[in-house]
Backbone as JSON, one array per atom type, in Angstrom:
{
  "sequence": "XXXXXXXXXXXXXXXXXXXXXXXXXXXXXXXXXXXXXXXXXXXXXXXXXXXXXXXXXXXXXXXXXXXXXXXXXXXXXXXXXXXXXXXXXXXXXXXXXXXXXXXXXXXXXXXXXXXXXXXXXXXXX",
  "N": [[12.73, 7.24, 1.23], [15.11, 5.04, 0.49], [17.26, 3.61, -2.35], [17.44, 0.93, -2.05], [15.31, -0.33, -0.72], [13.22, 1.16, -2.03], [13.53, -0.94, -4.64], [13.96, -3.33, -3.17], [10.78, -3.09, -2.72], [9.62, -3.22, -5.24], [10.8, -5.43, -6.35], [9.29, -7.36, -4.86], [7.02, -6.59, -5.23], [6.59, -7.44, -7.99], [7.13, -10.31, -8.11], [5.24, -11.04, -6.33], [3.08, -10.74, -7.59], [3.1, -12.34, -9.88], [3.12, -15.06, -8.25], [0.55, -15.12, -7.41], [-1.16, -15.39, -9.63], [-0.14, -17.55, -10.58], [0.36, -19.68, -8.32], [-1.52, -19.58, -6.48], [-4.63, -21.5, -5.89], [-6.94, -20.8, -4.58], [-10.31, -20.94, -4.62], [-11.73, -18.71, -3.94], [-10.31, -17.18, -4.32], [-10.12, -13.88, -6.81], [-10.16, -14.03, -10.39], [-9.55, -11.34, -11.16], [-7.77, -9.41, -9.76], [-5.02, -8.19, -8.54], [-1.11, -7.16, -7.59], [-1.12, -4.17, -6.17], [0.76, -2.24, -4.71], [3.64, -2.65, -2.59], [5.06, -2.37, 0.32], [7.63, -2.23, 2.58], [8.94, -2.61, 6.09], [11.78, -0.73, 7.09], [13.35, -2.77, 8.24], [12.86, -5.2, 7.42], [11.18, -6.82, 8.45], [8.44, -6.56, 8.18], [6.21, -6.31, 5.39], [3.42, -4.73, 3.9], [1.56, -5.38, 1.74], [-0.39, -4.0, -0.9], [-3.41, -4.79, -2.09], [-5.26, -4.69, -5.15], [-9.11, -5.42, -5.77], [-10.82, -6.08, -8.41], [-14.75, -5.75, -8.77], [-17.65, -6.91, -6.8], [-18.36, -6.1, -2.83], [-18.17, -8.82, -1.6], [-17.03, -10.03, -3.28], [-14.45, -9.08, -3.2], [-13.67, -9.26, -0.08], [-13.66, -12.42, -0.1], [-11.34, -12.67, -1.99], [-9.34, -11.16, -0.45], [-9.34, -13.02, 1.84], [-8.6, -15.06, 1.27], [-5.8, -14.43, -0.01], [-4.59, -14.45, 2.83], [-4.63, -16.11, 3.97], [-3.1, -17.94, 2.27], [-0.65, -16.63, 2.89], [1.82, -17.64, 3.98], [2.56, -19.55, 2.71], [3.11, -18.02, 0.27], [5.46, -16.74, 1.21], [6.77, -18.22, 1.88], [7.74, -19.25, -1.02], [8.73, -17.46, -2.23], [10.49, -16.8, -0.83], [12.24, -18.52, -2.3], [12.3, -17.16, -4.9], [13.26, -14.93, -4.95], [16.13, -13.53, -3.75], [17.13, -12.31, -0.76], [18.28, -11.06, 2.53], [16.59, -11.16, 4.92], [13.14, -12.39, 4.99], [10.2, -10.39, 4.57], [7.17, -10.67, 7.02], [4.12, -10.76, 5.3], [1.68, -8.68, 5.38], [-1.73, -8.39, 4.09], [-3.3, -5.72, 2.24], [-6.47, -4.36, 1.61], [-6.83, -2.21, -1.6], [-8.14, 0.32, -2.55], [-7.87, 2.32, -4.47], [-8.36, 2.1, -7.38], [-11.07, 1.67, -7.12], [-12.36, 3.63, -6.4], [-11.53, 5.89, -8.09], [-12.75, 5.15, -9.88], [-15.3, 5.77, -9.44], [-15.52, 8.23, -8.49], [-14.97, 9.26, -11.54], [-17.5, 8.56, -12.55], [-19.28, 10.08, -10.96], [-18.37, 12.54, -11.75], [-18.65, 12.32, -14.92], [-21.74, 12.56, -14.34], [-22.07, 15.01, -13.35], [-21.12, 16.33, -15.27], [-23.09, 15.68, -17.53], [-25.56, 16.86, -16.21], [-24.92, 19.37, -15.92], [-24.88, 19.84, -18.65], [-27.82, 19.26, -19.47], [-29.0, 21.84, -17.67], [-27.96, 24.26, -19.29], [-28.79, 23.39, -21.62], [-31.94, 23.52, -20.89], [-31.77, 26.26, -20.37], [-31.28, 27.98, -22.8], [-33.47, 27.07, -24.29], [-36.37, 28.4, -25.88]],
  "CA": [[12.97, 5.82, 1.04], [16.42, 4.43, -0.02], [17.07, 2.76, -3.35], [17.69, -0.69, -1.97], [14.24, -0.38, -0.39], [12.43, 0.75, -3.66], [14.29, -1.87, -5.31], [13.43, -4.66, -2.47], [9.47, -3.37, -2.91], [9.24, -3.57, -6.75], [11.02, -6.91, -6.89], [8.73, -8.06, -3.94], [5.37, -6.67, -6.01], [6.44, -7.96, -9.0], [7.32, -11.75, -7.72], [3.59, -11.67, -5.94], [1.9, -10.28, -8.58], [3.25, -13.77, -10.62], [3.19, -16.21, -8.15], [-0.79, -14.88, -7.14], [-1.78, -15.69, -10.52], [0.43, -18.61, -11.09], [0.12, -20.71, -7.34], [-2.81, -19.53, -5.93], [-5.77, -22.14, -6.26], [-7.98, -20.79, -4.19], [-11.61, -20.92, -5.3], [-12.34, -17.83, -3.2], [-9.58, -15.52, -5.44], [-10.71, -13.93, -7.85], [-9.26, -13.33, -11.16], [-9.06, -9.76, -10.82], [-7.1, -9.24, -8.23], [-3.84, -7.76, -8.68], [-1.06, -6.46, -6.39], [-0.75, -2.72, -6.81], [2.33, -1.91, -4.2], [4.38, -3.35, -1.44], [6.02, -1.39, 0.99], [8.58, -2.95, 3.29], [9.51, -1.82, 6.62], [13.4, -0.71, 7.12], [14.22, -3.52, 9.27], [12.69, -6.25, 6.68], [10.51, -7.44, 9.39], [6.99, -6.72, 7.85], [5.49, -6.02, 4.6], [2.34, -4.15, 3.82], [0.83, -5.78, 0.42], [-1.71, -3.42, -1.23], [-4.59, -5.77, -3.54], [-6.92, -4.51, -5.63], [-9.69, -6.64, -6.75], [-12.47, -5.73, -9.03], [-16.17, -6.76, -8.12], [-18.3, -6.19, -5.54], [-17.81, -6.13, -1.63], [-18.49, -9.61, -1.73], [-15.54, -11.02, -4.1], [-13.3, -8.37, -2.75], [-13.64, -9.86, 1.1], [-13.33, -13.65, -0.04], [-9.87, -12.54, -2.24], [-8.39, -10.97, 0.86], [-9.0, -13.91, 2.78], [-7.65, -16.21, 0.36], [-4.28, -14.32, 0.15], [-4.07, -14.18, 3.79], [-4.76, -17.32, 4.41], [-1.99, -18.53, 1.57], [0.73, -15.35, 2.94], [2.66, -18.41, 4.56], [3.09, -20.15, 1.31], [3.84, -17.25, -0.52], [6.42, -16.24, 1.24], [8.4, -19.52, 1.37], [7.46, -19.42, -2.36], [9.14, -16.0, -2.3], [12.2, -16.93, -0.51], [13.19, -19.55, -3.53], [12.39, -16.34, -5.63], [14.11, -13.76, -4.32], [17.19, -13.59, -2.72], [17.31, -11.23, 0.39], [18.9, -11.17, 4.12], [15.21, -11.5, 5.75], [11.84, -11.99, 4.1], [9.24, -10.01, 5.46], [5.95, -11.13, 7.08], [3.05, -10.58, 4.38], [0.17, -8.65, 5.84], [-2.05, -7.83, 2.67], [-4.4, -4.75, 2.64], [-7.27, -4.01, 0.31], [-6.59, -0.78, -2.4], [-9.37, 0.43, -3.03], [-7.43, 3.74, -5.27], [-9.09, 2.44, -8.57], [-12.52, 1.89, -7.54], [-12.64, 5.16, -5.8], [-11.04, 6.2, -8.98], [-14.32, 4.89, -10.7], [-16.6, 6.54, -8.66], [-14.98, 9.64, -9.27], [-15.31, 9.69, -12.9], [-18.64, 8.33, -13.0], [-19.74, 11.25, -10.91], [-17.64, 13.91, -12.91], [-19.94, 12.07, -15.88], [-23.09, 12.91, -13.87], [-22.07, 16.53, -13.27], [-21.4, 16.89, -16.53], [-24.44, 15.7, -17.99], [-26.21, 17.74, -15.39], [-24.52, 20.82, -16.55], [-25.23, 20.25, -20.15], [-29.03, 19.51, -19.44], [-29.38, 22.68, -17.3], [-27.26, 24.83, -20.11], [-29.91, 23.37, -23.15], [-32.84, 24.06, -20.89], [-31.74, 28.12, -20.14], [-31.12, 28.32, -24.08], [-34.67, 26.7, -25.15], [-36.74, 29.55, -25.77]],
  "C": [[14.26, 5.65, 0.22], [16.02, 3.51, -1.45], [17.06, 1.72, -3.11], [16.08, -0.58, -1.71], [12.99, -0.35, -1.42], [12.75, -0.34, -4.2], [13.8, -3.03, -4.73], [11.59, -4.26, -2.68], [9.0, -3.37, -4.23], [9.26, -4.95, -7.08], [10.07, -7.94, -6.07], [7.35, -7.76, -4.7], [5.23, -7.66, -7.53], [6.25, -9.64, -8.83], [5.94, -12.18, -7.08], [2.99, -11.48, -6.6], [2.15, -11.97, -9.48], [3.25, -14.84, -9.86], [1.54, -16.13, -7.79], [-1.48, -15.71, -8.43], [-1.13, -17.27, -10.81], [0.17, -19.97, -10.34], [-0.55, -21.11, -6.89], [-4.36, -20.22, -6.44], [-6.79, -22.19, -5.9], [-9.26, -20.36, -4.52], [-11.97, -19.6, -4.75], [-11.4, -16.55, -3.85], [-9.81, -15.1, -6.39], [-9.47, -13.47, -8.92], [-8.5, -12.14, -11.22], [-8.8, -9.05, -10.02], [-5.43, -9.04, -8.54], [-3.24, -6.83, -7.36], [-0.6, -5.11, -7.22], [0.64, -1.93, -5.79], [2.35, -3.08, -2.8], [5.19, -2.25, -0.69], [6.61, -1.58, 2.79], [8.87, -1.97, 4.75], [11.24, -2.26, 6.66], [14.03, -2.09, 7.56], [14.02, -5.14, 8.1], [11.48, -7.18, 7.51], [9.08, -7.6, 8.6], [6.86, -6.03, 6.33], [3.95, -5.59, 4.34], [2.14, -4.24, 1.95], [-0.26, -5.23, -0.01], [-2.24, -4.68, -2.4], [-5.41, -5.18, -3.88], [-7.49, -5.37, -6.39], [-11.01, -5.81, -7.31], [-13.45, -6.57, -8.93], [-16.38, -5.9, -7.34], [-17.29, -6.8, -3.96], [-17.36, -7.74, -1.17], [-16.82, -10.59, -2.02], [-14.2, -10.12, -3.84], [-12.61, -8.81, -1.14], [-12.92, -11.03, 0.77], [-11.51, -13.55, -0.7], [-9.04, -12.17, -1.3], [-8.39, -12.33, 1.43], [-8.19, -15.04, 1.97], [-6.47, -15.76, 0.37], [-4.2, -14.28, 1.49], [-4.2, -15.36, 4.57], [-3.69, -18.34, 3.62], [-0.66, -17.58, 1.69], [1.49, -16.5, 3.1], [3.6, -19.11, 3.37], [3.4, -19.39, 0.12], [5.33, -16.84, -0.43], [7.55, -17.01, 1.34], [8.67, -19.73, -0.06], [8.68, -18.33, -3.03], [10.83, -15.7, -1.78], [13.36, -17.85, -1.4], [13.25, -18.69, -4.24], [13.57, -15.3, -6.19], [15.58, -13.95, -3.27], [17.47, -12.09, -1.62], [17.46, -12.19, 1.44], [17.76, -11.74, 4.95], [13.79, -11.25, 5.11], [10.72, -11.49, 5.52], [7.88, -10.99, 6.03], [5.28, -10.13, 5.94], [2.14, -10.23, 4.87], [-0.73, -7.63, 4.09], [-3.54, -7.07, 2.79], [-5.03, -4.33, 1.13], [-6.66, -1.99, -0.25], [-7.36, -0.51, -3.35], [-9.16, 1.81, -4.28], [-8.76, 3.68, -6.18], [-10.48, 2.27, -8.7], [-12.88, 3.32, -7.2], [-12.34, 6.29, -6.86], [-12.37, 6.29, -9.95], [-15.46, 5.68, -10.57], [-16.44, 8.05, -8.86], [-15.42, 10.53, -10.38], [-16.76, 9.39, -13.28], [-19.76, 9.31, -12.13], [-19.09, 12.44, -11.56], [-18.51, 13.68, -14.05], [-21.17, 12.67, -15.76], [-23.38, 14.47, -13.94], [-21.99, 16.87, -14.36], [-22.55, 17.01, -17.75], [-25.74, 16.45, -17.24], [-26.71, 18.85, -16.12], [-25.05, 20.83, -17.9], [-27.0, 20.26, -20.33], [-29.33, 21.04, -19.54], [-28.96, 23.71, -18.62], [-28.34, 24.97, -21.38], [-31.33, 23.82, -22.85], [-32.8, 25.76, -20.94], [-31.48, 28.2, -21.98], [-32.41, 28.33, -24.94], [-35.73, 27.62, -25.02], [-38.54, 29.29, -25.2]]
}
């Protein structure tokens, strides 16, 4: 990836990450919902918006649809923002990293308390 390109998907995460929280009134977004990358194709044509939202399946569904149902008005929002040649279309995909991230550690927890059970029973005479 080229520096202009990094450069056009930082300034493009950062500008949605503030106008999400700032424009967006839809009852169906939830607070916790942040964007975690953007990543532009070469031509400028399309964008691929990662969101992660914390919650269940539930409040994670209704926040997608709420940004994808307000992409239109982001991105005219986005073109007073930003200055570039061609704004992309906005398609915005759930990122699920940090719950999977969660799940992770809260089985690494499990195993470890496992291990330390099994460990105190082979010791107890």
């Amino acid at each position: 990836m080229t520096r202009r390109m990094e450069r056009v998907n930082f300034t493009l995460r950062r500008e949605l990450g503030k106008l999400v929280t700032a424009e967006v009134k839809d009852p169906r977004l939830s607070e916790l919902t942040s964007i975690t990358d953007v990543d532009c194709s070469p031509d400028l044509g399309a964008a691929k918006v990662y969101v992660s939202v914390l919650g269940d399946e539930q409040t994670r569904l209704s926040s997608m649809e709420a940004l994808r149902s307000a992409s239109g008005r982001l991105r005219k929002l986005l073109l007073r923002r930003v200055r570039i040649r061609r704004m992309p279309e906005l398609k915005f995909l759930s990122d699920t990293r940090m719950q999977e991230g969660a799940e992770m550690l809260a089985l690494i927890d499990r195993v470890k308390q496992e291990d330390l059970r099994a460990s105190c029973e082979e010791t107890a005479p």
